[in-house]
BAGUVO-338541 format. One record per residue (C-alpha): residue in three letters; x, y, z. Coordinates in steps of 0.1 Angstrom, whole numbers, plus 5000, padded with zeros to 4 digits. Each point is the difference from the previous one (the first is absolute). Layout:
<nodes>
alaXYZ ...
</nodes>
This chain:
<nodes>
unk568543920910 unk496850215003 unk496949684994 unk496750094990 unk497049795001 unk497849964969 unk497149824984 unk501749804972 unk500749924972 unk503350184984 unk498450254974 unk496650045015 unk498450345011 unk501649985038 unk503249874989 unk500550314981 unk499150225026 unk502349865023 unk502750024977 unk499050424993 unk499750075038 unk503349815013 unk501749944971 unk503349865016 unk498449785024 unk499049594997 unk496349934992 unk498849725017 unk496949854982 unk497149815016 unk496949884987 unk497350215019 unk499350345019 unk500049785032 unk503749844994 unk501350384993 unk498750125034 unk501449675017 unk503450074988 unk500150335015 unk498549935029 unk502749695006 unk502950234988 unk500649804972 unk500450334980 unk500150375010 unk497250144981 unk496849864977 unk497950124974 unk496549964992 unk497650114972 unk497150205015 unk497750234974 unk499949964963 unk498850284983 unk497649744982 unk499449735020 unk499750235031 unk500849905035 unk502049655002 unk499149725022 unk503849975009 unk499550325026 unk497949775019 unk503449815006 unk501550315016 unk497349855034 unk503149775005 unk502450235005 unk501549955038 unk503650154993 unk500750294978 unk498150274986 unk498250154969 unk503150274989 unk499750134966 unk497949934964 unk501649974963 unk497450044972 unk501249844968 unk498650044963 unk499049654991 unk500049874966 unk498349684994 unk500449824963 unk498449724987 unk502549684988 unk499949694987 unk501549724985 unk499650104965 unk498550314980 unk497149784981 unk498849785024 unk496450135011 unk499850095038 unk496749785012 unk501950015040 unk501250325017 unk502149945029 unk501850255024 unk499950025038 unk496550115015 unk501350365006 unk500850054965 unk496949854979 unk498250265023 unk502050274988 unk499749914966 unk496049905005 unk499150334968 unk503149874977 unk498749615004 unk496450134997 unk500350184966 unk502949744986 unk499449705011 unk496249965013 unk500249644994 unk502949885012 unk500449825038 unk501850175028 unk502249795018 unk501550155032 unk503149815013 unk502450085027 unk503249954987 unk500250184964 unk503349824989 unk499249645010 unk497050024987 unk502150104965 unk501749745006 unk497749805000 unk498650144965 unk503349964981 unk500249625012 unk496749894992 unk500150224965 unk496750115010 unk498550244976 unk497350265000 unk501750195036 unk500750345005 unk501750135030 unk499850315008 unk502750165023 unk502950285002 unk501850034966 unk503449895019 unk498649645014 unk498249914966 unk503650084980 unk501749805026 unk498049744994 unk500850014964 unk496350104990 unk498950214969 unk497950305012 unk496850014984 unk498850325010 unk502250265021 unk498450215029 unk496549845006 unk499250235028 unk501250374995 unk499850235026 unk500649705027 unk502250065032 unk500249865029 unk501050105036 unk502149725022 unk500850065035 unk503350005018 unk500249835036 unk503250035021 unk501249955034 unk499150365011 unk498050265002 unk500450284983 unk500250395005 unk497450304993 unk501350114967 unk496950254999 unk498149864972 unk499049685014 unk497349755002 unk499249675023 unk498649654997 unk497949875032 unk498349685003 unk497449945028 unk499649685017 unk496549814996 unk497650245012 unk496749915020 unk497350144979 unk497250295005 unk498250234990 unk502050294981 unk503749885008 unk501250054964 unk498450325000 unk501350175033 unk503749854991 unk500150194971 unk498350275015 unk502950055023 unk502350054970 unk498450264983 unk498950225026 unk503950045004 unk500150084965 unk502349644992 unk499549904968 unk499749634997 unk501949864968 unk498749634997 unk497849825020 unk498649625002 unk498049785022 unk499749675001 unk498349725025 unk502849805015 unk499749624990 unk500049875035 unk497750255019 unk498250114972 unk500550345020 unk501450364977 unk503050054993 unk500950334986 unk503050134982 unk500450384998 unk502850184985 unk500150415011 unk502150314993 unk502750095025 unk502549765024 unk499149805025 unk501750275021 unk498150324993 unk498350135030 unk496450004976 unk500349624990 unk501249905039 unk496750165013 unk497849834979 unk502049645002 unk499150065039 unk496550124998 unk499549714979 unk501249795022 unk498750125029 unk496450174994 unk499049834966 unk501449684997 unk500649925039 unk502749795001 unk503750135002 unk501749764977 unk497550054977 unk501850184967 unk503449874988 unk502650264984 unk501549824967 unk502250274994 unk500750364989 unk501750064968 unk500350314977 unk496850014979 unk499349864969 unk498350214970 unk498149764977 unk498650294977 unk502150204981 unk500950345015 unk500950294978 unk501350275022 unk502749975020 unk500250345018 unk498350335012 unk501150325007 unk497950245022 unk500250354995 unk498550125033 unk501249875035 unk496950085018 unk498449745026 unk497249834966 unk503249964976 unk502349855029 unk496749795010 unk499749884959 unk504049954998 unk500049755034 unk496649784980 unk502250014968 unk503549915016 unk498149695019 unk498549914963 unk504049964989 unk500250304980 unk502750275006 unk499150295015 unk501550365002 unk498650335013 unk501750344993 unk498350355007 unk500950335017 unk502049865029 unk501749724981 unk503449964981 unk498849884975 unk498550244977 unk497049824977 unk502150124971 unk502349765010 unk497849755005 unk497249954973 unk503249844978 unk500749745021 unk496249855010 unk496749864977 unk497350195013 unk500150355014 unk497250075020 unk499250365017 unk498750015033 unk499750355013 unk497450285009 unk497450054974 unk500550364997 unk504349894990 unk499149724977 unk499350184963 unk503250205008 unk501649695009 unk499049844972 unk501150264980 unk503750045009 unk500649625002 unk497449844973 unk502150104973 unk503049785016 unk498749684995 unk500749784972 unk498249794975 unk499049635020 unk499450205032 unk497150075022 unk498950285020 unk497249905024 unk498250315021 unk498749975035 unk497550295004 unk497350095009 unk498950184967 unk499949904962 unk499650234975 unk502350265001 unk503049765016 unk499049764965 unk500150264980 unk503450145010 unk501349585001 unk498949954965 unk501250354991 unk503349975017 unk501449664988 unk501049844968 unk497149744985 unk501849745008 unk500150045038 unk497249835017 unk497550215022 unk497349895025 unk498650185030 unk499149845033 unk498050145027 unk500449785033 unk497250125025 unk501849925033 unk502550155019 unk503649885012 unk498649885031 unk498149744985 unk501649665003 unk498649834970 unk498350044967 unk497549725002 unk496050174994 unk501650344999 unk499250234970 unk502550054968 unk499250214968 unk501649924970 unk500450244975 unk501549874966 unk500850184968 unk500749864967 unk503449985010 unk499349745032 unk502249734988 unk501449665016 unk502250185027 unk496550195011 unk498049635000 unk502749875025 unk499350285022 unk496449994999 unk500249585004 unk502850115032 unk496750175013 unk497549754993 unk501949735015 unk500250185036 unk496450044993 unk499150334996 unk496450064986 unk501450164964 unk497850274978 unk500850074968 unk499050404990 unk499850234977 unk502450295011 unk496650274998 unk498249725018 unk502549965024 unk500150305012 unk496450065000 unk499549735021 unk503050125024 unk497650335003 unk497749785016 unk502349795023 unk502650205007 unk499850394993 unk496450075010 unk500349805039 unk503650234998 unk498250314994 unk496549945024 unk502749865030 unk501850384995 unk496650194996 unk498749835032 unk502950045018 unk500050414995 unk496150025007 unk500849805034 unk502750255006 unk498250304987 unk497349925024 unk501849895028 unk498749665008 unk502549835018 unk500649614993 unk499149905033 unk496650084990 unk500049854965 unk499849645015 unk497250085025 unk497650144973 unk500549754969 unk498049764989 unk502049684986 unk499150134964 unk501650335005 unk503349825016 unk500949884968 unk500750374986 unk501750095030 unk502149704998 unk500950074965 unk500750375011 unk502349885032 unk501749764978 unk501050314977 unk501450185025 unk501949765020 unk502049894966 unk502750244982 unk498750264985 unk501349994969 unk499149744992 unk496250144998 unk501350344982 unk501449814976 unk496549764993 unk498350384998 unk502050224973 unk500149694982 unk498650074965 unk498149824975 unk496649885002 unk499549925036 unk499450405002 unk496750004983 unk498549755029 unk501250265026 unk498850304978 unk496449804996 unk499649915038 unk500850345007 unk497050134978 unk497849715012 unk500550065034 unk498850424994 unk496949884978 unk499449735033 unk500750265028 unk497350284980 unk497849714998 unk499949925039 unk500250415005 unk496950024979 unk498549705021 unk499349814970 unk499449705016 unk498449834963 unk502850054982 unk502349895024 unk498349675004 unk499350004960 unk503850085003 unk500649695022 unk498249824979 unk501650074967 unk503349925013 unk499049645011 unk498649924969 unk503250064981 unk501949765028 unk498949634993 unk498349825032 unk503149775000 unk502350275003 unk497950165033 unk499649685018 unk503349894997 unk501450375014 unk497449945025 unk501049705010 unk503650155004 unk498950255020 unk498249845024 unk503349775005 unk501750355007 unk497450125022 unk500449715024 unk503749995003 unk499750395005 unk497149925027 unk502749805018 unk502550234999 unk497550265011 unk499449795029 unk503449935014 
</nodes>
């Protein structure tokens, strides 16, 4: 028979997971974290569990146990709702002790606070001797607080029921092997002592999220002998992934310097703690941004499916069978899009829009589903190419509809840390005028007057100044992109027009001011403009600049 290692005793929080994760095999109990890992380690059973994170307590010391580990590994999690009641030997009695384990008066540290401020906390080891021990002296004035099932066994009368709602806690699995990518993975890695200097904790974890990892749990610790860190990090993705490999070596190797230096615990399919609503998405639009946001979401766990022009599946098909629907094609295609498939999607649904403009695609959204359906817009400003989110721009449009299946989207974003902007649709737009659709339309117009006067690019280079480079960069960067994806930023609609329509008229009323060489109002017109910037605003874009200006310098050089 299958054995299992666990901390005891029968009835506690560990016993019963062990019992809901193997149910047919023989749970061996020991009295501490240390004994459990022993066991495995001698073979004396084939797997072990251990309590790691509470959802009130936080992370538990036991994990610190998991150092000790020499055979075996870290393979899988179970997270168990825990109900923790109060008993005692009789209903009348008042409680002047508390006693539970040390684990479980910190869970239940707000229910003792506003029930019992009084009372003594007693932490024992051993929950069921120490009952024992109660019922044979007849000592009165103790409550115990522990699962429902050990207190009945014990023959207690349960004073109050639930003491802690909304407690759970996550216990790790460690067996002889390691296990396989599953895709939706995460790892636990210890580092040995490490000699000490200057930014070391920074630059490890530096490492981690330039590779866009996401790092689930982390804690440090000195170690009792050296007094040296220790540090416990736990990361998205298996110990196999080609990302997580590279930066275990250049840990190793350029940070840290030693090559023994970071221990794998294990790789096991990852653990939610939070609640997650939606379950799937379905993409209509198979382009290269919705294949990029289906990949993100399919290694978040959530199931994924994209159907378009050159796929099977027609979306017709699909919006039935997924949570959220989100639309993910060209901006001039997305109010007719919206339009033929909005109406499809029933009550307790969401239809999310990636696109580059608001209003109109809103509109037809709020127009084209039932009021029950949930509707936000997004707007990420990066391309496919880009390899993470983190310090990238995202928009966030919500409507009055934006409901718990649209906050989970927006918190998916968040957490690969994108830089998140909630708008207006109007403003957003407007402001797309000035980031998107007016550098579109000046990169086109520049591009025809080059042409139209024959200036070949060889020349462009020689004459510039590094100021001027940065329109011509824009302008090359235009051109050497797909075009339609710049059409489709200029016949957009919607406010961003009326910036385009005002530098347009701004830029005749400048060009008859420097044909009447009105050099006063020019530099009055100078002036006016830098009073309505703040001085922050100009020395900070100055300061950008000049960082820009000397990488271009080098560049220039080479």
């Amino acid at each position: 028979m299958v054995k299992v290692a666990a901390v005891g005793p029968e009835r506690s929080q560990t016993w019963q997971a062990a019992g809901s994760y193997l149910p047919q095999a023989e749970i061996v109990l020991y009295p501490d974290a240390n004994k459990v890992i022993d066991a495995l380690a001698h073979g004396e059973t084939d797997f072990a569990i251990l309590p790691i994170y509470n959802t009130r307590e936080g992370g538990i010391k036991d994990i610190q146990a998991l150092e000790r580990l020499r055979r075996g590994y870290w393979i899988d999690n179970i997270v168990l709702p825990i109900q923790l009641s109060l008993g005692s030997l009789n209903r009348t009695e008042p409680i002047k002790i508390l006693m539970g384990t040390m684990s479980v008066l910190k869970q239940c540290e707000e229910f003792i606070g506003e029930k019992y401020p009084d009372a003594s906390l007693l932490a024992v080891h051993d929950v069921k001797a120490a009952v024992a021990g109660i019922k044979a002296e007849n000592k009165a004035g103790y409550g115990i607080i522990e699962t429902s099932a050990l207190l009945k066994e014990q023959k207690l009368i349960i004073r109050h029921l639930d003491v802690a709602p909304h407690n759970r806690t996550r216990f790790a699995i460690l067996g002889p092997e390691m296990t396989v990518p599953t895709g939706y993975d995460a790892t636990a890695l210890f580092t040995i002592p490490l000699n000490d200097r200057v930014g070391l904790f920074y630059d490890i974890l530096g490492e981690f999220t330039r590779r866009g990892i996401n790092i689930i749990d982390l804690q440090s610790e000195n170690d009792i002998k050296t007094q040296k860190l220790k540090i416990y990090i736990e990361v998205e993705g298996h110990r196999d992934d080609p990302a997580l490999e590279e930066v275990l070596t250049c840990l190793q190797n350029q940070v840290i310097h030693e090559p023994h230096a970071i221990k794998t615990m294990g790789s096991f399919p990852r653990v939610d703690m939070r609640q997650k609503f939606i379950k799937s998405f379905g993409f209509i639009g198979t382009g290269a941004m919705g294949r990029w946001f289906a990949d993100k979401l399919r290694n978040e766990g959530y199931q994924t499916t994209l159907c378009g022009r050159s796929t099977r599946m027609r979306p017709a098909e699909m919006i039935p069978e997924v949570d959220v629907v989100i639309i993910c094609v060209p901006i001039s295609a997305t109010p007719s899009t919206i339009r033929e498939y909005g109406p499809l999607l029933r009550p307790g649904q969401a239809l999310i829009l990636l696109v580059g403009a608001a209003e109109e695609t809103i509109k037809a959204a709020l127009e084209s589903t039932l009021p029950e359906v949930e509707v936000m817009l997004v707007h990420n400003l990066w391309g496919p190419k880009t390899a993470v989110m983190k310090d990238k721009n995202a928009v966030v449009v919500r409507t009055s509809r934006s409901g718990r299946f649209c906050g989970e989207f927006e918190a998916f974003l968040y957490k690969h840390g994108a830089d998140i902007f909630q708008d207006s649709p109007a403003r957003h737009d407007l402001l797309m005028g000035v980031s998107q659709k007016l550098p579109t339309a000046i990169s086109l117009a520049m591009a025809m007057a080059l042409k139209d006067n024959q200036i070949a690019p060889d020349d462009i280079a020689s004459h510039s100044t590094l100021t001027s480079l940065y329109g011509i960069l824009g302008m090359a960067r235009v051109h050497a992109q797909n075009p339609a994806t710049y059409a489709e930023i200029l016949i957009a609609g919607g406010a961003g027009n009326q910036i385009v329509d005002s530098f347009q008229q701004n830029l005749m009323e400048v060009m008859r001011m420097a044909g009447r060489r009105d050099m006063r109002k020019l530099k009055a017109t100078i002036k006016d403009n830098r009073a309505y910037f703040s001085e922050d605003f100009l020395e900070d874009r100055m300061e950008q600049a000049l960082a820009v200006d000397q990488t271009l310098g080098r560049m220039l050089r080479k």
